[in-house]
DRENVOKE-919993 format. One record per atom (N, C-alpha, C): residue in three letters; atom name; x, y, z. Coordinates in nm, 3 decimals. Example, Ala and Ser with C-alpha at 12.3 -4.5 7.8 and 13.67 -1.06 7.14 Angstrom:
// residues 2
+--------+-------+---------+---------+---------+
: residu : atome :      xx :      yy :      zz :
+--------+-------+---------+---------+---------+
:    ALA :     N :   1.319 :  -0.569 :   0.780 :
:    ALA :    CA :   1.230 :  -0.450 :   0.780 :
:    ALA :     C :   1.320 :  -0.330 :   0.780 :
:    SER :     N :   1.285 :  -0.225 :   0.708 :
:    SER :    CA :   1.367 :  -0.106 :   0.714 :
:    SER :     C :   1.290 :   0.003 :   0.787 :
+--------+-------+---------+---------+---------+
// end
This chain:
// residues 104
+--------+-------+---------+---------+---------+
: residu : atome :      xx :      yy :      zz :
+--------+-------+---------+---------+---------+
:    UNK :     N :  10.217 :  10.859 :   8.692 :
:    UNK :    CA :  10.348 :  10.909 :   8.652 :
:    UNK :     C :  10.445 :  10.905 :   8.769 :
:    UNK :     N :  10.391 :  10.904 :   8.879 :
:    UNK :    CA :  10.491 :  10.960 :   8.980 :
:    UNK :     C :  10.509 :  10.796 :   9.078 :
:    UNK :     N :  10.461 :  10.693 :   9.004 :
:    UNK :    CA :  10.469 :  10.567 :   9.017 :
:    UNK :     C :  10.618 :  10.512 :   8.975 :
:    UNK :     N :  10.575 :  10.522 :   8.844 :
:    UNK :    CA :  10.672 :  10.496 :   8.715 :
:    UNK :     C :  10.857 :  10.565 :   8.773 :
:    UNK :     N :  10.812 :  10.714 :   8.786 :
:    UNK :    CA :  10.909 :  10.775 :   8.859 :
:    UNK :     C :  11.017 :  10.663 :   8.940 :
:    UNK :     N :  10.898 :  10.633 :   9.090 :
:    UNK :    CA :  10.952 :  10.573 :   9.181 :
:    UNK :     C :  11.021 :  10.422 :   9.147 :
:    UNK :     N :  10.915 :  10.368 :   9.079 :
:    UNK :    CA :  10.984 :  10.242 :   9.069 :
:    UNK :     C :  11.126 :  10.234 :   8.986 :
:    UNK :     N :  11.155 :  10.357 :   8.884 :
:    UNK :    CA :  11.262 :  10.383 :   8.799 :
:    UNK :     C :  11.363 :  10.415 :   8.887 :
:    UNK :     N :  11.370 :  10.496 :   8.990 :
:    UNK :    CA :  11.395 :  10.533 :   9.057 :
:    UNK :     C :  11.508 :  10.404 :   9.177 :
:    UNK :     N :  11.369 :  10.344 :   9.226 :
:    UNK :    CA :  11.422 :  10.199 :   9.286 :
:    UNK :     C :  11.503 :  10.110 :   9.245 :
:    UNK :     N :  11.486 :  10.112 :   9.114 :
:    UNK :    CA :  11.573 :   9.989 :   8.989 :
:    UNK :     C :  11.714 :  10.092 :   9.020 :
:    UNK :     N :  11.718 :  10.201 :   8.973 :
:    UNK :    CA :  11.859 :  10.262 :   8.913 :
:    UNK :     C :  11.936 :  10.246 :   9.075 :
:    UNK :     N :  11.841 :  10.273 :   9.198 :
:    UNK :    CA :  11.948 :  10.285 :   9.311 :
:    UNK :     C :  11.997 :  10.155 :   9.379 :
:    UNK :     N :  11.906 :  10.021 :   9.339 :
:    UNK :    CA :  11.919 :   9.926 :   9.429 :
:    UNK :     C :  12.063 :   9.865 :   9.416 :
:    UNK :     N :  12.074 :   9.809 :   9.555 :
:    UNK :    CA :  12.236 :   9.795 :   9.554 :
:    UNK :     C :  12.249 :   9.687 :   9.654 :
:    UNK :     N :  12.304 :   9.572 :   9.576 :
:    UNK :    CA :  12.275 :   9.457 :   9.680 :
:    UNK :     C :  12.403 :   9.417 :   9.759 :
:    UNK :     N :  12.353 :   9.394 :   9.869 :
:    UNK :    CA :  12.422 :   9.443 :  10.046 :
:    UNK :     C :  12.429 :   9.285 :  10.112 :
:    UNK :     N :  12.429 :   9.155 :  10.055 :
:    UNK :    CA :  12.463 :   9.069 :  10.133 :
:    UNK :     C :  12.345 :   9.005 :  10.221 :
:    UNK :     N :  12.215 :   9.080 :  10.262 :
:    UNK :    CA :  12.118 :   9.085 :  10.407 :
:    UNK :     C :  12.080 :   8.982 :  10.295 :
:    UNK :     N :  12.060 :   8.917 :  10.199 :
:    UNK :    CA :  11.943 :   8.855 :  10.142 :
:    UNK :     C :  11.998 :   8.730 :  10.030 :
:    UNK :     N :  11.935 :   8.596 :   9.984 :
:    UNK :    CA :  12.047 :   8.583 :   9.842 :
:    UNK :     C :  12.037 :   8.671 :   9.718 :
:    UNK :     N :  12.107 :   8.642 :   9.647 :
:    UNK :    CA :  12.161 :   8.703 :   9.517 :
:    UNK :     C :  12.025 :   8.680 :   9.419 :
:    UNK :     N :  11.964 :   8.578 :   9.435 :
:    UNK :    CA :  11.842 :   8.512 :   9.361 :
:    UNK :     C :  11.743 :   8.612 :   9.383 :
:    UNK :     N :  11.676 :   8.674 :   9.518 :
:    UNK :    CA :  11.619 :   8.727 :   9.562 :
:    UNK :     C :  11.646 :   8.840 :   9.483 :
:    UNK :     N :  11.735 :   8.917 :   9.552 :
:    UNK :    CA :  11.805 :   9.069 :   9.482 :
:    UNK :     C :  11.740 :   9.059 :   9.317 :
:    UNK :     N :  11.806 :   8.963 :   9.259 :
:    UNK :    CA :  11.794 :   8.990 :   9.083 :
:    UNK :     C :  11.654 :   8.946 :   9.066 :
:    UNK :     N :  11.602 :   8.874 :   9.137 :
:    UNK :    CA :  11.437 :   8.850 :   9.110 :
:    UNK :     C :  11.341 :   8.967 :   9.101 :
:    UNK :     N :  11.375 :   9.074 :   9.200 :
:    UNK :    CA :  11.337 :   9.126 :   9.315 :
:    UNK :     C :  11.345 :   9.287 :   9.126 :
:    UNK :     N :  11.470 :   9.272 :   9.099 :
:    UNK :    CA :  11.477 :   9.382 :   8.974 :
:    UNK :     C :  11.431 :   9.334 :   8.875 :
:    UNK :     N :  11.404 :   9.194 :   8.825 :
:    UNK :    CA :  11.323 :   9.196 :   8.739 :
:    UNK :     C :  11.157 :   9.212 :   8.755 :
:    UNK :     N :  11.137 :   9.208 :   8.887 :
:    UNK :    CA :  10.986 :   9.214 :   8.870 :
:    UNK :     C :  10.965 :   9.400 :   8.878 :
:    UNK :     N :  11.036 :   9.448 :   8.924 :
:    UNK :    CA :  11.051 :   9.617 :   8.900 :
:    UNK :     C :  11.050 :   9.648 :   8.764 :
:    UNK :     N :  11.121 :   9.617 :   8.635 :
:    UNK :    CA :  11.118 :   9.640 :   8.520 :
:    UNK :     C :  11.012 :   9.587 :   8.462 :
:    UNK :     N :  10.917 :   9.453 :   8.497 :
:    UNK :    CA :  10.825 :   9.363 :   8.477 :
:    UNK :     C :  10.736 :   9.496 :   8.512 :
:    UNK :     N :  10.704 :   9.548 :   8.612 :
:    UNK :    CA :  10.599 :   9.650 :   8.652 :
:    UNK :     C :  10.601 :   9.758 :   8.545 :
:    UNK :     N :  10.725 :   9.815 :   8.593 :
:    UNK :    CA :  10.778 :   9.955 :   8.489 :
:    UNK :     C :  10.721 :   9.910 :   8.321 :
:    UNK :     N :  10.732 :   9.778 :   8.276 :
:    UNK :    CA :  10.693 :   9.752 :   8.145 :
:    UNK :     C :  10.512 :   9.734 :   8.103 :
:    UNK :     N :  10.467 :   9.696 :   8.242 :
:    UNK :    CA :  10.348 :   9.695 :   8.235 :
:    UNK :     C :  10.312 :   9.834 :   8.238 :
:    UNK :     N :  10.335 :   9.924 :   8.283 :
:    UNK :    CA :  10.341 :  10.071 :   8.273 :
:    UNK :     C :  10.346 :  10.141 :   8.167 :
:    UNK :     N :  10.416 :  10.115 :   8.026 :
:    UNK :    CA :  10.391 :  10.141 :   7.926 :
:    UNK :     C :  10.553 :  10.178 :   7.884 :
:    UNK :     N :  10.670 :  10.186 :   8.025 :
:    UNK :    CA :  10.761 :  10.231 :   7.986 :
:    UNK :     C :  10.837 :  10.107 :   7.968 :
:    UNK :     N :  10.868 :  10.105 :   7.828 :
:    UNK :    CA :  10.986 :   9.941 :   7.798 :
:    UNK :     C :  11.124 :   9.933 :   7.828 :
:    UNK :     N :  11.178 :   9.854 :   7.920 :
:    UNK :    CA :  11.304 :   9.839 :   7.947 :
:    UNK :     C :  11.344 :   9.695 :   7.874 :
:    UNK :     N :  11.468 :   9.648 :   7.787 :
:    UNK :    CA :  11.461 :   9.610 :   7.756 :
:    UNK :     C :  11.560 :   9.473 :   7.844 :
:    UNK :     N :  11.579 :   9.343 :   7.773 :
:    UNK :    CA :  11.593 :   9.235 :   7.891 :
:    UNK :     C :  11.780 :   9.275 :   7.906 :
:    UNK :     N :  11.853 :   9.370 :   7.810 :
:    UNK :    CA :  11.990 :   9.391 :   7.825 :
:    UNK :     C :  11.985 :   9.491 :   7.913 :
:    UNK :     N :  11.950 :   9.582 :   7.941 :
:    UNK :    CA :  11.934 :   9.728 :   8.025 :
:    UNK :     C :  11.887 :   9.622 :   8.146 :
:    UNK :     N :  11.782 :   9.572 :   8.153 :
:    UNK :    CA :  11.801 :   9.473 :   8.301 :
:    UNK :     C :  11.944 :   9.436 :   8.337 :
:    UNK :     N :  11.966 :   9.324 :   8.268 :
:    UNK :    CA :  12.134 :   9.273 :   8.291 :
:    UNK :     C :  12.234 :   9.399 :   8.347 :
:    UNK :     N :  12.203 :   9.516 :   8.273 :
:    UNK :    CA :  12.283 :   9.630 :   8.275 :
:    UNK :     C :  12.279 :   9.654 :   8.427 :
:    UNK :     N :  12.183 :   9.665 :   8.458 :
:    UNK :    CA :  12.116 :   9.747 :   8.561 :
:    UNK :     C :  12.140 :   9.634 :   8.679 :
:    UNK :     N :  12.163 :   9.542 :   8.692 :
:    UNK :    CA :  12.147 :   9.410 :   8.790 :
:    UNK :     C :  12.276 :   9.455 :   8.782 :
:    UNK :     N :  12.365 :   9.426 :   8.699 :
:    UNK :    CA :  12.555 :   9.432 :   8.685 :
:    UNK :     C :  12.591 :   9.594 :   8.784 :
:    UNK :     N :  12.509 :   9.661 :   8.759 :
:    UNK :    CA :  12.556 :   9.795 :   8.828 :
:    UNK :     C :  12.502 :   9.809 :   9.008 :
:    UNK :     N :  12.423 :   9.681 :   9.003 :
:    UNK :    CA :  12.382 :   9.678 :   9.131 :
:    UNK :     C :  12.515 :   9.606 :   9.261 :
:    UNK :     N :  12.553 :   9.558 :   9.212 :
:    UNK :    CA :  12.696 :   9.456 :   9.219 :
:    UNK :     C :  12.767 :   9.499 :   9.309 :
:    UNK :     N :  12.852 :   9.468 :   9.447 :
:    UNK :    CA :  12.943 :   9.580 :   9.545 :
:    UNK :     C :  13.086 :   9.492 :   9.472 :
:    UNK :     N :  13.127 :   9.579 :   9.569 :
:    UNK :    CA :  13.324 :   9.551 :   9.467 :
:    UNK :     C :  13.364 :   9.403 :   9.457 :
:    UNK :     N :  13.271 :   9.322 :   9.541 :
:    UNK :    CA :  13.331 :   9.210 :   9.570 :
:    UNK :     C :  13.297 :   9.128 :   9.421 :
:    UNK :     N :  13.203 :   9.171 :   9.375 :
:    UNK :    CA :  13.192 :   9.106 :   9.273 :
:    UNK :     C :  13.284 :   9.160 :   9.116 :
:    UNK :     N :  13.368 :   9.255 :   9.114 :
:    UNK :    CA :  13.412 :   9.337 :   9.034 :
:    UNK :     C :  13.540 :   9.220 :   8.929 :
:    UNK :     N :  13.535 :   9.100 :   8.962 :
:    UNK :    CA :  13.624 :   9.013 :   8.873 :
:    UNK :     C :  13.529 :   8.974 :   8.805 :
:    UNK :     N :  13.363 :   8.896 :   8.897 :
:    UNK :    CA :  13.290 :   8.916 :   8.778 :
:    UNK :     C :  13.275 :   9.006 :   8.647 :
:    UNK :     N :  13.228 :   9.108 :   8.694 :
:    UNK :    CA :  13.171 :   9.233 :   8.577 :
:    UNK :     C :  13.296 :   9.246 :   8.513 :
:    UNK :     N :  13.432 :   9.214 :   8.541 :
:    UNK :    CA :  13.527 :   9.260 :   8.437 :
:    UNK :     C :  13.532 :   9.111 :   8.334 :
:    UNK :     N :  13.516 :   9.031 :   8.397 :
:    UNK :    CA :  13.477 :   8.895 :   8.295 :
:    UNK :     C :  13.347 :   8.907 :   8.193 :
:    UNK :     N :  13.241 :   8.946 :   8.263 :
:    UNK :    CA :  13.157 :   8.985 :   8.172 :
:    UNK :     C :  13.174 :   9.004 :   8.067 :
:    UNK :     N :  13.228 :   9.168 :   8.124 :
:    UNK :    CA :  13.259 :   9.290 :   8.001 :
:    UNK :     C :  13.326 :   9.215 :   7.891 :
:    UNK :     N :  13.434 :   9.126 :   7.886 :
:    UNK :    CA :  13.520 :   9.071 :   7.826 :
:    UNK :     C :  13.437 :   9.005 :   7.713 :
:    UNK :     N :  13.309 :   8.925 :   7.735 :
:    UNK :    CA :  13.234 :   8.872 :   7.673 :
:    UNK :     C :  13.189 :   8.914 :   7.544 :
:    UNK :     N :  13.176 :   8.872 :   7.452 :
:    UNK :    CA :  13.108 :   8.881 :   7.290 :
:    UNK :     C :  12.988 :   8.917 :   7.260 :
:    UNK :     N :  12.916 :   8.767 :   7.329 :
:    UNK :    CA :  12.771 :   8.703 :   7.354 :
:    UNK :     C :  12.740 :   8.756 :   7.496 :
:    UNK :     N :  12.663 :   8.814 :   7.469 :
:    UNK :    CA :  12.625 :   8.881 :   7.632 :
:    UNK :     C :  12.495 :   8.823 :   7.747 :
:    UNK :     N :  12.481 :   8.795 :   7.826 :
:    UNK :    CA :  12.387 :   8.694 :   7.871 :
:    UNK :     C :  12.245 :   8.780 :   7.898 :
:    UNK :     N :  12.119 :   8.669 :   7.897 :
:    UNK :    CA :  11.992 :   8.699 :   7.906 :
:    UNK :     C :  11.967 :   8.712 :   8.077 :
:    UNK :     N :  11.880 :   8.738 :   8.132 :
:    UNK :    CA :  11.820 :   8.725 :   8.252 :
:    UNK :     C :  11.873 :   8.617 :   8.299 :
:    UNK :     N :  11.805 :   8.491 :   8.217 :
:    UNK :    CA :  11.799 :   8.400 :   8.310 :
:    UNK :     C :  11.970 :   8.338 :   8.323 :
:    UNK :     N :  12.085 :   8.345 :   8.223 :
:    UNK :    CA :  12.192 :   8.371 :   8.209 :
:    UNK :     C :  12.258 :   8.412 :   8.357 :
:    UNK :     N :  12.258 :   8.535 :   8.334 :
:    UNK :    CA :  12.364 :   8.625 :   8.430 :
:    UNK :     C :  12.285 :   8.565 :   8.612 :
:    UNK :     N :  12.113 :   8.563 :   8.638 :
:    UNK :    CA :  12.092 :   8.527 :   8.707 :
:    UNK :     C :  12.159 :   8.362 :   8.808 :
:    UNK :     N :  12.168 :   8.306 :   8.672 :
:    UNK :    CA :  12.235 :   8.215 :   8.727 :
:    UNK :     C :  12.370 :   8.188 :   8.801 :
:    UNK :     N :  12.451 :   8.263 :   8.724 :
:    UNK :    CA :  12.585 :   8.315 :   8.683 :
:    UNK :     C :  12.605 :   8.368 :   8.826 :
:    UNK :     N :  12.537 :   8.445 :   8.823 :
:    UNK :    CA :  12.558 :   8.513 :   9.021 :
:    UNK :     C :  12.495 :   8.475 :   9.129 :
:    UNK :     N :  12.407 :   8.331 :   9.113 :
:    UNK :    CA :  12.406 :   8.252 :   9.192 :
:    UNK :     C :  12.494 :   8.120 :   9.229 :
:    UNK :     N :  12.543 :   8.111 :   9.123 :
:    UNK :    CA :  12.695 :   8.039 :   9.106 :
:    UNK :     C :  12.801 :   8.146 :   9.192 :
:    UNK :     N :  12.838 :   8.248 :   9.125 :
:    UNK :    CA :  12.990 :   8.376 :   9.195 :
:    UNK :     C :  12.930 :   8.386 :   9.308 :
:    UNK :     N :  12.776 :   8.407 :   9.410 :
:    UNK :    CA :  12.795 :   8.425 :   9.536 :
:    UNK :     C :  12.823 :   8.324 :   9.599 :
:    UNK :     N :  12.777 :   8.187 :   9.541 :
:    UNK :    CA :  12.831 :   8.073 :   9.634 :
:    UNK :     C :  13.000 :   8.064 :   9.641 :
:    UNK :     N :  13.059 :   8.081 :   9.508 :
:    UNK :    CA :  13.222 :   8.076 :   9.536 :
:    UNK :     C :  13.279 :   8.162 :   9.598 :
:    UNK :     N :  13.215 :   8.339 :   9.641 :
:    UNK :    CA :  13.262 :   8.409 :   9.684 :
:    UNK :     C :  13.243 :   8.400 :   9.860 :
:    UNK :     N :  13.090 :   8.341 :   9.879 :
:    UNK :    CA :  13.114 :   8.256 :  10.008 :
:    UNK :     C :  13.191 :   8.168 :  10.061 :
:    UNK :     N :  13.195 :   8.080 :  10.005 :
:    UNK :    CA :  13.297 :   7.932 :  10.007 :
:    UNK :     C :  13.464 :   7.991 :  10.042 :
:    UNK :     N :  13.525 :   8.125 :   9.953 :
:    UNK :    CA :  13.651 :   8.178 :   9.958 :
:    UNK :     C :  13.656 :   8.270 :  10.070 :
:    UNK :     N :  13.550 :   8.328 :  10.145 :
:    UNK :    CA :  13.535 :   8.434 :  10.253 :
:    UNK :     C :  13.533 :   8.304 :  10.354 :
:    UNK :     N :  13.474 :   8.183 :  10.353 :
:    UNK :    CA :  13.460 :   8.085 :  10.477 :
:    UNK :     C :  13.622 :   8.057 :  10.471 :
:    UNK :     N :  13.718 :   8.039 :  10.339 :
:    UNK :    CA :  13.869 :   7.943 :  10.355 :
:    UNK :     C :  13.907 :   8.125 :  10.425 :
:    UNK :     N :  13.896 :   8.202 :  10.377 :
:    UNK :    CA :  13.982 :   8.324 :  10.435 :
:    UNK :     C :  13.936 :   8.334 :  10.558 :
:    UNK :     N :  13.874 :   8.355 :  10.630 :
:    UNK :    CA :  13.822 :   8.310 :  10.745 :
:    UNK :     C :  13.913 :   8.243 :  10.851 :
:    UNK :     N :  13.862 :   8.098 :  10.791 :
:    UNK :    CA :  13.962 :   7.993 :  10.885 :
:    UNK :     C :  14.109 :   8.009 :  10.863 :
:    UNK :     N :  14.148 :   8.063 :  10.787 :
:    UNK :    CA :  14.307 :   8.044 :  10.738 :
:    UNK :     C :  14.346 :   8.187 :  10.862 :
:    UNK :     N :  14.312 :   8.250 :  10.872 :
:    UNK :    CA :  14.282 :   8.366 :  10.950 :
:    UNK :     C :  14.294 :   8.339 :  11.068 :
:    UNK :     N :  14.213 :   8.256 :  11.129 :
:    UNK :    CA :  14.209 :   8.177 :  11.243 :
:    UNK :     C :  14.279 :   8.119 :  11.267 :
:    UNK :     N :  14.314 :   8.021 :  11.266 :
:    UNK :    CA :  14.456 :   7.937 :  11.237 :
:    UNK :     C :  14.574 :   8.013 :  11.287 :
:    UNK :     N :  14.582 :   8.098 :  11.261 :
:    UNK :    CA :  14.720 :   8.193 :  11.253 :
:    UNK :     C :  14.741 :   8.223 :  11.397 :
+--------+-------+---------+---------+---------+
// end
């Protein structure tokens, strides 16, 4: 019980910080809910998404408001992708802000 706790625990606080890729991070929460489900407690594959989306720092916040906007709401492997796509563009726009910065 006091397993289940922790790993519930780990999912609701994790909060991804940049040190690692984005692939990692969302891999990293589905195999936590993967455990938690082997456990007997069912999370289902939208409450993942949920829970990955709330992990998110501000930088990603045009994402999640695009999301939200959405109808059809994406699966794992969906949104996983999706934010391995937005961290590369949000890199790529921090490298032009950067140099443009420089420049000056």
């Amino acid at each position: 019980m006091a397993l289940i706790g922790n790993l519930s625990s780990e999912l609701t606080n994790k909060k991804f910080d940049w040190s690692r890729p984005i692939r990692d991070h969302v891999t990293e929460m589905a195999n936590l809910v993967a455990k938690l489900n082997s456990m007997g407690m069912q999370m289902s594959e939208s409450f993942l998404v949920q829970f990955i989306l709330n992990s998110l720092p501000a930088e990603f916040g045009q994402f999640q408001v695009n999301y939200n906007t959405l109808k059809e709401k994406w699966n794992f492997q969906e949104i996983k992708a999706m934010l391995i796509q937005e961290e590369e563009r949000l890199k790529k726009n921090e490298g032009l802000l950067k140099s443009f910065h420089d420049s000056r």
